[in-house]
N, C-alpha and C positions, 0 to 999 in steps of 0.2 A: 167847316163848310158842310152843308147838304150834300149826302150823293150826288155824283153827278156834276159838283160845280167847283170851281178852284179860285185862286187869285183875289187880290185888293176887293172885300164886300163880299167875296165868294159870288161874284156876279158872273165869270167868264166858265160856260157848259164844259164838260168833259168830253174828250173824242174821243176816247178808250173803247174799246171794241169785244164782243165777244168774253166778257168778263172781267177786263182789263180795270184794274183798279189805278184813278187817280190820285196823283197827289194832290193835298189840297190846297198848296200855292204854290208849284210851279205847273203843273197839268199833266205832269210827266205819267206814261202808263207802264205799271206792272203787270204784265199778260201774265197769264195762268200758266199751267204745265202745257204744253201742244200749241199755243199761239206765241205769234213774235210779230214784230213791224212795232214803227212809232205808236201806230196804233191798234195794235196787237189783232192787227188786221188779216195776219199769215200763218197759216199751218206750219209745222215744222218740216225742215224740207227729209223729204225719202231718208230711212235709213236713221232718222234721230226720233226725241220724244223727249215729253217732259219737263221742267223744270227750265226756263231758258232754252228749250231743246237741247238740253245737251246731254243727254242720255244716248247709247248706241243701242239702231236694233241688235237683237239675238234671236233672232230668226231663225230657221234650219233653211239653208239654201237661199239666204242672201232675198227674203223675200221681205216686203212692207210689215211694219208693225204698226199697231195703234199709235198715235200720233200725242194720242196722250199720254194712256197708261203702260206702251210700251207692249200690250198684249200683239202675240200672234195671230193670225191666221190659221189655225194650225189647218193638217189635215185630218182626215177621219182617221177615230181612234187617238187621238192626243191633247193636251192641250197643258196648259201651262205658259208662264210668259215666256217659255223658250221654245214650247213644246216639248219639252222634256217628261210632262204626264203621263203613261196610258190613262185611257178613262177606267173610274172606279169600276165595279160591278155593278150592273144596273142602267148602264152610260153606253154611249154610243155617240158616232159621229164625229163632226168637224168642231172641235172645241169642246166635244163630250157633252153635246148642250141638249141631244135628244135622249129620250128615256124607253129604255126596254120594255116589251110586255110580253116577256116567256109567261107559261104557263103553272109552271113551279121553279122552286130553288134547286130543282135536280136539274135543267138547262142551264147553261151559259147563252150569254146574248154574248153576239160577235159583236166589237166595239168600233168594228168599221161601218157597215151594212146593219146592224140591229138584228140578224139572223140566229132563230134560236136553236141552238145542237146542244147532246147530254154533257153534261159537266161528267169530266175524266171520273173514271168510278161508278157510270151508270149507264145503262146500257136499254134500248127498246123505244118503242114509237112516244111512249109518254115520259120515259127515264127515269120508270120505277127501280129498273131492273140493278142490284150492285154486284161489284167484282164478288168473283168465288174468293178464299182465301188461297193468298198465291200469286192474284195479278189486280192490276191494276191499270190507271191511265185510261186515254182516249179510247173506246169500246174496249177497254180490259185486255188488251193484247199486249200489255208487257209484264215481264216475272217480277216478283217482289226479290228484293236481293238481303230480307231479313231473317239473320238468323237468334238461336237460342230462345226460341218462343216469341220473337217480339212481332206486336201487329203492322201492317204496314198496312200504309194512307191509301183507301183508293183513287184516289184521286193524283195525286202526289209519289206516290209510291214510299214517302218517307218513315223509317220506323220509330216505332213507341218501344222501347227498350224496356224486358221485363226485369224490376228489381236486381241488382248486381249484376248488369250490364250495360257498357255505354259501347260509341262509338256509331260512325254514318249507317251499320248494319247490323249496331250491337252485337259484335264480336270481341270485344274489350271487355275481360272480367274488371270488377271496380279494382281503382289501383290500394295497395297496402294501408291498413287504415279507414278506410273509406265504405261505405257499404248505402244499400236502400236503392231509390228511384233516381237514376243518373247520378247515381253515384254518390251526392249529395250530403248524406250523415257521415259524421265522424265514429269511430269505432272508440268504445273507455275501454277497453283490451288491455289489461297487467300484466308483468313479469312473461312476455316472450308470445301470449295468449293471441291465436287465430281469430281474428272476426269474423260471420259466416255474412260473406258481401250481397247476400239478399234479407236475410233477418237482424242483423247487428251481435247475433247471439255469440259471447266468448266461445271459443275453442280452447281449452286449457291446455298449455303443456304437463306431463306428466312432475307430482310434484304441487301441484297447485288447483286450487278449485276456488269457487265466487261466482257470482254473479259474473264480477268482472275479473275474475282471477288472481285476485287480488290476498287470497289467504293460500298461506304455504299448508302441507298437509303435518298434521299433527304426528308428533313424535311416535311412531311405529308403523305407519301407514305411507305409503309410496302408491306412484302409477296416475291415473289417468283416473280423474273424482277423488283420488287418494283413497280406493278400493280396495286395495292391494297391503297383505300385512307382512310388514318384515321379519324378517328369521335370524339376523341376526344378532350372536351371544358375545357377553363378555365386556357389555357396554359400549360394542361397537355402535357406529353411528349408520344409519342408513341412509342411502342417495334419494332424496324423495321422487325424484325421476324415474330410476333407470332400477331402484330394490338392491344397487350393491354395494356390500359392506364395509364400509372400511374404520378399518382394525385400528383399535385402540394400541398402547404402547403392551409390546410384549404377546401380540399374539395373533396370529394367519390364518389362512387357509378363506373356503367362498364361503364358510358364515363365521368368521374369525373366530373358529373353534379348537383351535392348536394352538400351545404353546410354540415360543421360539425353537428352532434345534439348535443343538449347541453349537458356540461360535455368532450366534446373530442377538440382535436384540432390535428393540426402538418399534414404530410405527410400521404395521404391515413384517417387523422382523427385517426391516430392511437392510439395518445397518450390518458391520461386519463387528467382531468384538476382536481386541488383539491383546487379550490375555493372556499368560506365557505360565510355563510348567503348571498346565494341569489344572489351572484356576476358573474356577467357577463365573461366568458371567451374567449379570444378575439382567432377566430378559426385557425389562422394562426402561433402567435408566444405563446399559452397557457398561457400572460400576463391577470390578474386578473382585472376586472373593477367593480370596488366597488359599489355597491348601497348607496345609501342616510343614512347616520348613521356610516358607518365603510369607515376601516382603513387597510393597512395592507399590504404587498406582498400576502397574499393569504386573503384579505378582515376579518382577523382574531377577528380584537379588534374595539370595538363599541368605538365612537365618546369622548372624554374626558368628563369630567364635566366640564358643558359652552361652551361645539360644540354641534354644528347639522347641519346636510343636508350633501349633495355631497362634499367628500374627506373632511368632517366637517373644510368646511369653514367658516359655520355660527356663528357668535357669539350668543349663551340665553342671554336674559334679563329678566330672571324670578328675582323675586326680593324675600324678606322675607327668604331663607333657601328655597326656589321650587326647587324641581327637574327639569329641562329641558328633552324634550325626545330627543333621540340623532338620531332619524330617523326627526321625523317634526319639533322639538324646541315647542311644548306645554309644558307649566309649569304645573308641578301638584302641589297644593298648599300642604303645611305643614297644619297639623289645626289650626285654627283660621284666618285662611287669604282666601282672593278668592280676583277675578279679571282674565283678560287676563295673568297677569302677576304677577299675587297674592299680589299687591301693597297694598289690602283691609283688614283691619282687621272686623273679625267678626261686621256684628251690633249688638246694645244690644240688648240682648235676644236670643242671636246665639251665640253655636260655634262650635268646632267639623271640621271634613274634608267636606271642600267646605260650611264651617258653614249650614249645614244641619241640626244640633241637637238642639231642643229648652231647654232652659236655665228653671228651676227650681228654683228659689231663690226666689220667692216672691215679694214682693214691700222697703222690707231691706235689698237687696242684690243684689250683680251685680256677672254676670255667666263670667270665666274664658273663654276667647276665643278659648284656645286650650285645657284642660283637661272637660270644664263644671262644673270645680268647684266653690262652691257659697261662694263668699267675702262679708260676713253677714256686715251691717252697725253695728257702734257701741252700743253695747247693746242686740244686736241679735245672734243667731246662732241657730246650727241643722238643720235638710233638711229643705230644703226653706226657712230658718233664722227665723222659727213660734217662735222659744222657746228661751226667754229672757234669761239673765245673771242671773246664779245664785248670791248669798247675796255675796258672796267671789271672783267675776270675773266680766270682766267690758271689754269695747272698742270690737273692730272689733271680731265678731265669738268668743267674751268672752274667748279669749286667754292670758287677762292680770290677775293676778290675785291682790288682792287689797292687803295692809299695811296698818291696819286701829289698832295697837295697841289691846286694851280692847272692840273693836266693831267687829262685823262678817257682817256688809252691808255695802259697799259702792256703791257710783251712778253707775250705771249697764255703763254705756257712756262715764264719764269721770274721773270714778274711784276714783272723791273724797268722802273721809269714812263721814259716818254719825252717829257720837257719841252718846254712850250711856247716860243716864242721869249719871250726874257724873264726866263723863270726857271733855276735852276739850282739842282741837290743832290741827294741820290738820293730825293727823296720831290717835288722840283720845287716847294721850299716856299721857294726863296731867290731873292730880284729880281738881277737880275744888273747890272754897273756901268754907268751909265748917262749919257746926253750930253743939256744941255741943250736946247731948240728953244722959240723965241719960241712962246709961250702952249701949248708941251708940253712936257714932259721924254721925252728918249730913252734908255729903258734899252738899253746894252751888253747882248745876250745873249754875249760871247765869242766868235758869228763872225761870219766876212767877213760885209760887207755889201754886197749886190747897187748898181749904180752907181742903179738907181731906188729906194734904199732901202725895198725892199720887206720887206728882214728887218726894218724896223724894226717896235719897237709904239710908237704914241703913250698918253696917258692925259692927257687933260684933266685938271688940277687947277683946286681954287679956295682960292686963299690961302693960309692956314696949314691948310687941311685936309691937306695931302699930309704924310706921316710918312713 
């Protein structure tokens, strides 16, 4: 149907009102935003707007809004569909709908009344005049509260923070890493290296130099640029830092220029050495170097019996039972021997260690080389062999005792018995032939008999006892 018409031919007019769009066959009207009724003949009522009015005002204090768009009323100085606005700069009034005509951009126009005063920061009849530095705001009567050079807004009071500093007064150095205009740049800073938080420029730790400090300081050279030349000898290594030396294996002191003292060895000397009789400890790896006689990982055990000298290589040739010494290889003799090599038995009349001790025996006796005991000749004994063999003892130191039967002498030497009258045989164990005598019997010893029969023996008998 044509605007305006509806229904069977599109012949029956529209009543729709104020905008109101009809259908075109039933006649039904769809009212705009802000009208309602059948025939969209009604404002929407107080307090709505809009679409079917069904929108709520938002007003400030509950007052009418546009009926359509829902706009305020506002008062001067505001505007927005809530009034939530202030007016822009340049604006004034109820809805911000009039326009300012200060004289320059150093006034503010008030946004109520359109009344033009200096904008915060200037100061005098045309608002040439600006803050000194220091203050700020409405005729410059407040202090700026910026510190470390930064400017502060006349108007505002707010500060411009100079390079490597932030914060509401820039009083905040940039935080770690960070450097430039609020702070903003990152720092390429290596190996421990200071940023400077207004230029970005490394700060090297001692030890390192670069742009970004990223090269360590070449071998001899320590400190701050790596300016600084080391002093230390012996192939110690230097701290690129700090210039101090530390000591290779086997040697101390502040520019590692002394050997170990004895007893230490290792890095800095630091170790202990536990070396033992006298042995050399080698200052670099605390390996043990044995003196002349020993043995050992830690020189502990003296030379065996029949070594001597260095790592007892030596073979002793002491002879007899000598001890060898196991540092020089001197023999010390046993007693009764001497020589370089104790190969000597005592002479006679010596014996004892190193046969120092003279011999006691007399002219019957030979002295023991090693105790100084006397080997009495046959027939001899007692100190110095003075004192013969008793009647019953016989041969060397009269240790033999005799069997001589019916006799108590025999030869002091060779221990043969020398019979009594009477007996005969070599042990004097046989009666010898014998002559009767009224009420004795006279044994025959075999010799003469003296004219007063004095060689004779008698023996008493009784009867058939005598055999």
């Amino acid at each position: 149907c044509p605007a305006g018409y509806h229904g069977h031919d599109c012949k029956e007019p529209c009543s729709c009102q104020n905008g109101g769009q009809c259908h075109h066959m039933t006649g039904h009207c769809t009212c705009p935003p802000g009208w309602r009724g059948k025939h969209c003949q009604k404002v929407c009522v107080p307090g709505t707007y809009g679409k079917d009015c069904a929108e709520k005002c938002r007003c400030p204090r509950g007052e009418p809004c546009d009926h359509v768009t829902g706009g305020c009323d506002c008062p001067a100085g505001f505007e927005g569909l809530a009034c939530e606005k202030p007016c822009e700069e340049g604006k004034y009034g109820s809805n911000c709908k009039e326009t300012c005509s200060c004289p320059s951009e150093n006034f503010a126009c008030d946004s109520r009344e359109g009344e033009c005063t200096c904008k915060p920061g200037f100061f005098g009849a045309d608002c040439h005049g600006g803050c000194s530095d220091g203050k700020y705001g409405p005729d410059c009567s407040s202090d700026c509260q910026c510190e470390n050079g930064a400017k502060c807004h006349q108007s505002t009071g707010a500060c411009t923070c100079e390079p490597g500093w932030i914060g509401s007064t820039c009083n905040e150095p940039c935080p770690m890493g960070m450097y430039g205009v609020n702070c903003t740049k990152y720092c390429t800073c290596q190996n421990g290296g200071q940023c400077d938080p207004v230029t970005g420029q490394c700060i090297c730790l001692g030890g390192y130099h670069g742009e970004n400090c990223e090269m360590a300081c070449p071998p001899g050279f320590w400190g701050e640029k790596c300016l600084e030349k080391c002093l230390c000898e012996n192939g110690a290594r230097c701290d690129p830092e700090t210039g101090h030396c530390q000591c290779g294996l086997g040697w101390t002191g502040e520019l590692c220029d002394q050997e170990c003292p004895p007893g230490k060895f290792g890095a800095n000397c630091s170790k202990s050495c536990d070396c033992m009789n006298g042995a050399f400890c080698h200052a670099v790896t605390g390996c043990c170097q044995c003196t002349e006689g020993w043995y050992g990982q830690i020189c502990e055990h003296a030379c065996p019996p029949g070594f001597f000298g260095k790592d007892c290589n030596m073979t002793c040739d002491c002879q007899n039972g000598a001890r060898c010494n196991h540092v020089t290889g001197q023999c010390t003799c046993v007693p009764g021997y001497f020589g370089d090599k104790c190969e000597k038995v005592c002479p006679k009349g010596r014996y004892g260690m190193n046969c120092l001790e003279k011999c006691e025996c007399g002219e019957d006796g030979e002295c023991d080389p090693l105790t100084g005991e006397c080997k009495c000749a046959p027939g001899h004994a007692g100190l110095g062999c003075l004192s013969s063999c008793r009647r019953v003892h016989y041969g060397p130191n009269c240790q033999l005792t005799c069997d001589c039967g019916q006799s108590d002498h025999c030869d002091s030497v060779s221990g043969k018995c020398i019979c009594q009258k009477g007996w005969v045989g070599a042990n004097c164990d046989t009666p010898a032939a014998g002559k009767f005598v009224p009420g004795r019997i006279t044994w025959e010893t075999g010799n003469d008999l003296d004219e007063d029969h004095s060689g004779e023996t008698f023996l008493d008998i009784l009867g058939d006892k005598l055999q």
